[in-house]
Structures are given as C-alpha cells and as structure tokens.
C-alpha positions as CSV (number, residue, x, y, z in Angstrom):
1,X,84.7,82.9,101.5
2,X,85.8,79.5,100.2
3,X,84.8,76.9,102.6
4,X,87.5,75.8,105.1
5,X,88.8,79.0,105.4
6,X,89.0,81.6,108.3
7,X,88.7,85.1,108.9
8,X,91.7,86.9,109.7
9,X,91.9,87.8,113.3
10,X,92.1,91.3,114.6
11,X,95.6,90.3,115.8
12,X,96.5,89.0,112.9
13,X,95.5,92.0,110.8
14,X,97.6,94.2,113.0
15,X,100.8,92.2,112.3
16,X,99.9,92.3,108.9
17,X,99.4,96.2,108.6
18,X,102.5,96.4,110.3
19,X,104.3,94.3,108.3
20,X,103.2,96.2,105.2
21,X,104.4,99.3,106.5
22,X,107.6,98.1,106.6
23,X,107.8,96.5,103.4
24,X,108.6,98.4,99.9
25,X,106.0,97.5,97.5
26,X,108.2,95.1,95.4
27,X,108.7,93.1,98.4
28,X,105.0,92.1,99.2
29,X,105.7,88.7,98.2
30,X,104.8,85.1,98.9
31,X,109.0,84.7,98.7
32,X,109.9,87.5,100.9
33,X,111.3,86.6,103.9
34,X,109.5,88.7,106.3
35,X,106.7,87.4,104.4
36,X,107.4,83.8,105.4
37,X,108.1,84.4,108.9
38,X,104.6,86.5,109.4
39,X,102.7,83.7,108.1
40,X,104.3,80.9,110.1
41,X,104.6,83.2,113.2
42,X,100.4,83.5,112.3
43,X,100.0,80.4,110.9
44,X,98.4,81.4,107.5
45,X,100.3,80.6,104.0
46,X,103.0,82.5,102.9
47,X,100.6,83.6,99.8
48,X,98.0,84.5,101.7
49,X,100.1,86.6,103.3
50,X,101.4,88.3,100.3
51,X,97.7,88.9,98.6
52,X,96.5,90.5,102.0
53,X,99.5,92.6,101.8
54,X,98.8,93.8,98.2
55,X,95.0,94.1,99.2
56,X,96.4,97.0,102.2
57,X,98.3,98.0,98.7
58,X,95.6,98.5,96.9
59,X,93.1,100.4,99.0
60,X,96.6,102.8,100.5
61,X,96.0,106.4,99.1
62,X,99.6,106.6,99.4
63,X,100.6,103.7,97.3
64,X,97.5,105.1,94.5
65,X,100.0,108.5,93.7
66,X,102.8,106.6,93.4
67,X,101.0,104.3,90.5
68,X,99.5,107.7,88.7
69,X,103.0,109.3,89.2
70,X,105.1,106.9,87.1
C-alpha cells in the first residue's frame, strides 16, 4: 500500500460488491455514472472505484467463462 492511502472499509466493500453486480462488465469504469456517484457517496476516486470493480472482475468465476467463451 502506497503511503497516504487507506484500506477500504467493510462498508465500503459492500457497496462496492453491490455496485458490481449491477454493472455489465463494459461499464466498470472511472466514467460511468454509477461509478462516480459510489465513489463520492464513499469518498474514494472515481478510478479507484473502477479498478476495485475490475479486481471483483477478475477473481468472479462467472466473469472467467465468459472470457474463455468468446
């Protein structure tokens, strides 16, 4: 962890996870709206927002067949 930052909270991960459940994998985004209003409603960046929505993305089983499908 780069010094200055924080640890997401356990509240905070929960909107988050929620938030990406929602969200179709194009839209996990730093530009998204949804994206913008989560990190202002949680105060956190709009991009690191987005990159904790592609990390849920990238450990989701889910999201892993669709990648070995296409």
């Amino acid at each position: 962890m780069k010094k200055g930052e924080t640890l997401w909270t356990r509240e905070q991960l929960i909107l988050a996870i929620n938030l990406y459940s929602k969200l179709p994998f194009g839209k996990l985004d730093k530009r998204t709206k949804e994206v913008k209003e989560l990190a202002s409603l949680i105060n956190r960046s709009d991009n690191a927002v987005a990159i904790k929505l592609v990390n849920f993305a990238s450990v989701d089983p889910k999201q892993r067949k669709e990648v070995l499908r296409e």
